[in-house]
N, C-alpha and C positions, 0 to 999 in steps of 0.2 A: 504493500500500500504506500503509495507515495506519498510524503508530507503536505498538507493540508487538503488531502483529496478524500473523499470515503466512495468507492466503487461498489456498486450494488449492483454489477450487471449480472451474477450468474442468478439473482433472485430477483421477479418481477416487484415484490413487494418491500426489497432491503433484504442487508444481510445485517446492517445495525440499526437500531431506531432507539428513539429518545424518547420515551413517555412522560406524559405533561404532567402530574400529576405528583405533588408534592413526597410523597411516599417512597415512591417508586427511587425519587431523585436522594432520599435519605437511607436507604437501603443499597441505593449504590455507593454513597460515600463512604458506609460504613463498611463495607464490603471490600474498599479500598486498603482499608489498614491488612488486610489480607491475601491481595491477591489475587484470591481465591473464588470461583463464582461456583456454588452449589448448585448440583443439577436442578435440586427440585422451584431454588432460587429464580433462575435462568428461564425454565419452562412457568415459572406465575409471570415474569415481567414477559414474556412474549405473550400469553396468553392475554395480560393487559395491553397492550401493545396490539394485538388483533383485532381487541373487540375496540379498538379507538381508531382503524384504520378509517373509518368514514367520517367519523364527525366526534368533537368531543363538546359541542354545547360552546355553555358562556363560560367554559374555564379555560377559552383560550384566549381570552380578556388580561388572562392574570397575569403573561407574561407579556403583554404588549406595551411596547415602549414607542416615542415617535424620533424617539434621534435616532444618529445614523446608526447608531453602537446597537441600538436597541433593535432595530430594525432589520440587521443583518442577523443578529444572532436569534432572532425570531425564526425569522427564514429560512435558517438554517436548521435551526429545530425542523420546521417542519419537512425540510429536505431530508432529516434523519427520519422522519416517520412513516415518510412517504417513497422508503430507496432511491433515490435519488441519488446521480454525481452533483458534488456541487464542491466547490471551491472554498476552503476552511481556510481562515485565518494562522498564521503558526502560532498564535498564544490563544485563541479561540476557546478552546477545550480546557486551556491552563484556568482560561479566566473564568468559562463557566462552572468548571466541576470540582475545582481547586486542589484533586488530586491523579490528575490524568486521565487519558482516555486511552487504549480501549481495547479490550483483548481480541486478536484477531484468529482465535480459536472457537469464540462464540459465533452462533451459527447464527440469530437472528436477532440480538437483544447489543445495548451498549454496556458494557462491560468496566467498572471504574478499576483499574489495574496501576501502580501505582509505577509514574515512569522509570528507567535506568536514567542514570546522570547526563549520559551524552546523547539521551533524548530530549529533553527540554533545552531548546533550540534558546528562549528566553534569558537574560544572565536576572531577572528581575524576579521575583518572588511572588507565587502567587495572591498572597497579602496584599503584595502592593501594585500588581495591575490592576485588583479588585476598589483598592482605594483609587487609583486614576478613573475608573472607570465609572462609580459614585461622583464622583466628583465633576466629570462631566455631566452627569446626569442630573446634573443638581444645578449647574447651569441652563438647561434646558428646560423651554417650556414643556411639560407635562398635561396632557388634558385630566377633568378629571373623570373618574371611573362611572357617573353618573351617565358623562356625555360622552365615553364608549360604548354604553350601553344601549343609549341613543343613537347613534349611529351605525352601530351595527345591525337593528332593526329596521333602520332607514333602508341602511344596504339589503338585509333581507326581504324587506318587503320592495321594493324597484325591481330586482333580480327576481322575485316569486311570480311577481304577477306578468313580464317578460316570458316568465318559464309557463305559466297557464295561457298565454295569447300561444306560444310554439306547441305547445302538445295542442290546442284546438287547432289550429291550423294544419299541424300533422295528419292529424284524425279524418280533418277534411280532404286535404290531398290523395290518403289512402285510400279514402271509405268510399261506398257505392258510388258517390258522387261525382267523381274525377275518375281517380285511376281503378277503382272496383278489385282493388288487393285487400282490404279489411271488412271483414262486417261483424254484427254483433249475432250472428246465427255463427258463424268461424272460429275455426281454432287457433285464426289469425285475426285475433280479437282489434278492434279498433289502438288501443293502446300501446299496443305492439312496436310500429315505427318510432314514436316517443320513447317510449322506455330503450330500445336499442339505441338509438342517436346519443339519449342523455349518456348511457353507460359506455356509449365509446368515447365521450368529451370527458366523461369524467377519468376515463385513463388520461387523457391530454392534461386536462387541467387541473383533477384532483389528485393526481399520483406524478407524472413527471413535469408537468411543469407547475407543479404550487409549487415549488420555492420561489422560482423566479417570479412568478406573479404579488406572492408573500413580498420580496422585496418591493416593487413597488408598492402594495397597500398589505398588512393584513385581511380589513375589513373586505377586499377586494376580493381576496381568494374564499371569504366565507360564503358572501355573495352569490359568487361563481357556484359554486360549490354546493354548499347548500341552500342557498336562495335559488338560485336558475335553475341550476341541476335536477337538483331534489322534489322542484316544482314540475320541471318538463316528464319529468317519469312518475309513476303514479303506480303503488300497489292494492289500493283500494280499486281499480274501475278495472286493474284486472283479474280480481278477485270475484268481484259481480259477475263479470262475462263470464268465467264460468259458472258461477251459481246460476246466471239464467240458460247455458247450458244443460244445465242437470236439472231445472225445473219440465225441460222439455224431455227427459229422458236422455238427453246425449251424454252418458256418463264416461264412456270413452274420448269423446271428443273434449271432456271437459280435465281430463286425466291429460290427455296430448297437449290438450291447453298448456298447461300448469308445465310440462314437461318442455314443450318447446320454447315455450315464454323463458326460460329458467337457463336454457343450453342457448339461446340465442343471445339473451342478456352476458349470460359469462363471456362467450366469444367475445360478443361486442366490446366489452371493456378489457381484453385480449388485445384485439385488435387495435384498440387505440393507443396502449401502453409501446406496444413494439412500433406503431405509425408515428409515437412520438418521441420515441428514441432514434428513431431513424432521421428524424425532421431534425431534434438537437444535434444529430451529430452530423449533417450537413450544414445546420448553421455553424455548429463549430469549424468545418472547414472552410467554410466558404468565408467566415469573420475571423480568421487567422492573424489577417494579415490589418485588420483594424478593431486592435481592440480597444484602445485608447477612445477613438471614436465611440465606440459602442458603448465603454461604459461611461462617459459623458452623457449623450443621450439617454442612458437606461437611468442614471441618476435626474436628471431633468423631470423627470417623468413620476419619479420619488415622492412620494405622500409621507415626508418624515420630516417635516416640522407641523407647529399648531396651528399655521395661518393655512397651507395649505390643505391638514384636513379638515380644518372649519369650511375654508371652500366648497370641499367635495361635499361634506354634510350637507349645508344649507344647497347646496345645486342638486343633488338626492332627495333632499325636504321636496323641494321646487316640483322637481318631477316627480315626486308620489301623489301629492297634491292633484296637481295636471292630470295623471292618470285617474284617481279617486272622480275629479270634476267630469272630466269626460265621461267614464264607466255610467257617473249616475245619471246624466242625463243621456245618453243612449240610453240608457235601462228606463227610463221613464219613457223617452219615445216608443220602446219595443216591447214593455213587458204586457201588455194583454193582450200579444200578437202570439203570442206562447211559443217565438221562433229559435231556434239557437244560436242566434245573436243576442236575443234576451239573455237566455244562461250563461251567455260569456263574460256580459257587462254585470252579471248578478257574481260571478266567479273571480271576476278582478277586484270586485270590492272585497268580499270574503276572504279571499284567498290568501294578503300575509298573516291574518291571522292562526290560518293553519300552519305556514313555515316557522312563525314563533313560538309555536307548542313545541316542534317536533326542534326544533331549537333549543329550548331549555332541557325537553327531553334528551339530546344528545349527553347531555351532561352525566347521564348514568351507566351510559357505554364505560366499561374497562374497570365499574363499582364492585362487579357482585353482587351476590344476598347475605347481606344481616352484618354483622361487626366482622366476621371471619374473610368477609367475601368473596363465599363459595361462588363456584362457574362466572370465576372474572372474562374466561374468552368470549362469554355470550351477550353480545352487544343489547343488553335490557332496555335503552333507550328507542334503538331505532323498531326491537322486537314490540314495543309497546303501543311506540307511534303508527306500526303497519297491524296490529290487530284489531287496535282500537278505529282506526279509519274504515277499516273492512266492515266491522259491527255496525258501524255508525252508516255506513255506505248502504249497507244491506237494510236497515231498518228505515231508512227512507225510501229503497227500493217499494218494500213491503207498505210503505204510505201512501207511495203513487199507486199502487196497483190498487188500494183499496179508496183512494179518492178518488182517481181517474178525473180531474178536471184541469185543465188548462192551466190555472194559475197556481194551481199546487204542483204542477208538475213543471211551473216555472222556477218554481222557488228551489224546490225540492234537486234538480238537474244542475243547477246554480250551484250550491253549497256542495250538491257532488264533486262538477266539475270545478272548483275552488278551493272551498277548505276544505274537504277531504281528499282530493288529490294532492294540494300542498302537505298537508298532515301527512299523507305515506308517498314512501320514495322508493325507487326500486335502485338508482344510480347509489348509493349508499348502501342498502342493501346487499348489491352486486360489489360493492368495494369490499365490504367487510369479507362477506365470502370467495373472494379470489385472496384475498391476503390471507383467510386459514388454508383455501385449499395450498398456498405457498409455504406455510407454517410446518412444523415437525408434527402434528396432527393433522392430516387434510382432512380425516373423516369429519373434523367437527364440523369443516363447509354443509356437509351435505345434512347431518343433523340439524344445524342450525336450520337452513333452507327449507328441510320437512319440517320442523317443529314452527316456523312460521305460516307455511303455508298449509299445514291441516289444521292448525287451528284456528286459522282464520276462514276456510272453508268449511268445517265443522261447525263453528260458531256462525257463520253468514247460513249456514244449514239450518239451524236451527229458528235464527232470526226471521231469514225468509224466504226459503222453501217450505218450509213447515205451513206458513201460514197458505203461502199459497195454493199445497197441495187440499188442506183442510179446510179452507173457506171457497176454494175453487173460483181467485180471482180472474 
């Protein structure tokens, strides 16, 4: 491994990663006075580590800084999370771990390993780059944590409702209407092209290139990521399409459903990771010979002081506004036309309110159950966010069919296609699960994958097929 480089190609998902998570980070330090990383040590920090490969909520607030120092070593975190090459400082690791980095006999996890003498390249003490590095930071305007909080929501919600105008417009493109590749009688459910597209961007943008995006903004890559992303793909509408599969009898077709929806989503985000390693590494050569330039530009472009992201803030306020304004009066001119242009203006309004759930829900990915934090690899946050959207999905299914009127079926299609499609994500999803099946357990991908998806069709089973087999809507 070369000096300031961390290479993760022989593993799509890393072969080190950094977990955000205050714990994690004191169990390596102490781990350090030793050496020594215990197996069973080694397999919980990966296992934590997997289940955070999608999203980890608003705990990735805590390390966000707006200067330069702060902003790099952000990025770089998340370049450790996300395998990624990326370019390390040579006192980087001194500064952040304060007792080196990183054994290069660990297979997926970073490793606090305590260096030899004529490693540390630095003649200065880890003490006191940590004191220069306070010190700048204390110079620096700092926003406060109120108004990250704010703007990260800003950013969520712009990026969400973006993400619900592309999956309708997908749907459209696909469906009877156009090209006559999707329908809701299909095993190539409406939602299909969405959920594929998102899951192969989010190998682009949520595994090989968040860092670089991270350098530019944090807020940016969460946006991306779990604002657009998360929104363009939808686990709930495709959870429906087969429940109204099986209410017609097609229990194979709804089996295939589930089955090809599941293999084509993995591909997809397959295919993006290797599409976008291939793309870095012709920018790398073809930007050889100017880098200088480049990173001029790429700094220009930097969200890492306070004036600049008040900017972006208040210009994100502006355009959510804009959006909300528009939506509602479209919605007012369409909604007793009962058209799906009504449900769309009814789905932009609704709709960050579901990426903000399934946002704070991130937050419990890589938790566990109870003080011990049994089955940390089992992402609980995003498992909660996609069962709980499918219940909720399916029980207003079961309201239209028993209302059957126009404007309930306006409403009700609305908050489908919005906050419950913002509320489950399959791009996430699909991340967590390619980064186990890359894990020293793949089998938990597939556990994971079935224990979300029967019981969210067991649960939409009972919600509303039941009713409708027995009231015979």
């Amino acid at each position: 491994m070369d000096h300031g480089t961390i290479d993760s190609e022989p593993r799509q998902t890393g072969s080190f990663r950094r977990t955000s998570s205050t714990s994690s980070s004191l169990r390596r330090r102490s781990l350090s006075l030793s050496g020594v990383v215990p197996y069973h040590i080694d397999d919980e920090i990966e296992s934590e580590n997997v289940s955070e490969a999608g999203d980890i909520g608003d705990r990735a607030l805590h390390s966000n800084r707006l200067s330069e120092s702060g902003s790099l070593r952000l990025s770089i975190d998340n370049a450790l999370e996300n395998g990624m090459n990326f370019p390390i400082p040579e006192n980087y690791l001194l500064q952040s771990y304060g007792s080196g980095y990183c054994d290069p006999t660990a297979s997926n996890t970073v490793s606090a390993v305590t260096p030899l003498p004529e490693e540390i390249i630095s003649p200065l003490s880890a003490e006191a780059l940590l004191r220069t590095e306070d010190k700048k930071l204390e110079k620096e305007e700092v926003i406060p944590k109120s108004w990250e909080y704010i703007s990260c929501l800003i950013h969520l919600a712009v990026f969400g409702i973006l993400g619900v105008i592309t999956r309708y417009l997908l749907q459209k493109l696909f469906g009877p209407s156009i090209a006559n590749v999707t329908s809701d009688h299909s095993i190539l459910y409406l939602d299909l092209p969405s959920n594929m597209v998102g899951s192969f961007l989010m190998g682009w943008w949520g595994v090989v290139f968040k860092g670089d995006i991270s350098t530019v903004s944090n807020f940016l890559a969460i946006g991306l990521t779990t604002g657009y992303l998360g929104s363009l793909t939808t686990f709930s509408g495709w959870n429906q399409k087969m429940l109204d599969l099986s209410i017609d009898g097609k229990w194979v077709f709804a089996f295939l459903g589930f089955f090809i929806g599941l293999f084509l989503a993995a591909y997809s985000i397959i295919f993006g990771i290797e599409t976008a390693k291939g793309f870095r590494w012709l920018l790398k050569r073809l930007g050889s010979s100017s880098n200088k330039v480049n990173s001029s530009s790429g700094s220009y472009w930097r969200v890492d002081s306070y004036k600049r992201h008040l900017a972006v803030t208040v210009a994100l306020m502006l355009v959510l506004f804009v959006l909300w304004i528009v939506s509602a009066l479209l919605l007012k001119d369409d909604f007793h036309s009962g058209s799906s242009e009504a449900q769309l203006w009814l789905a932009c309004i609704v709709g960050p309110l579901g990426v903000w759930i399934r946002w704070f829900l991130a937050r419990l990915n890589g938790h566990g159950l109870g003080k011990a934090g049994y089955l940390k690899w089992v992402p609980f946050g995003t498992l909660i966010a996609n069962v709980s959207a499918a219940c909720v999905m399916a029980a207003l299914a079961t309201v239209k069919k028993a209302v059957h009127a126009k404007t309930c079926n306006t409403v009700a299609s609305g908050i489908q296609l919005g906050f419950l499609g913002c509320l489950s994500t399959v791009s996430t999803f699909i991340a967590e699960f390619n980064a186990m099946r890359q894990s020293k357990h793949p089998w938990r991908a597939y556990a994971y994958a079935l224990a979300t998806i029967f019981i969210s069709f067991a649960l939409g089973t009972l919600i509303y097929s039941v009713p409708v087999w027995t009231k015979e809507y």
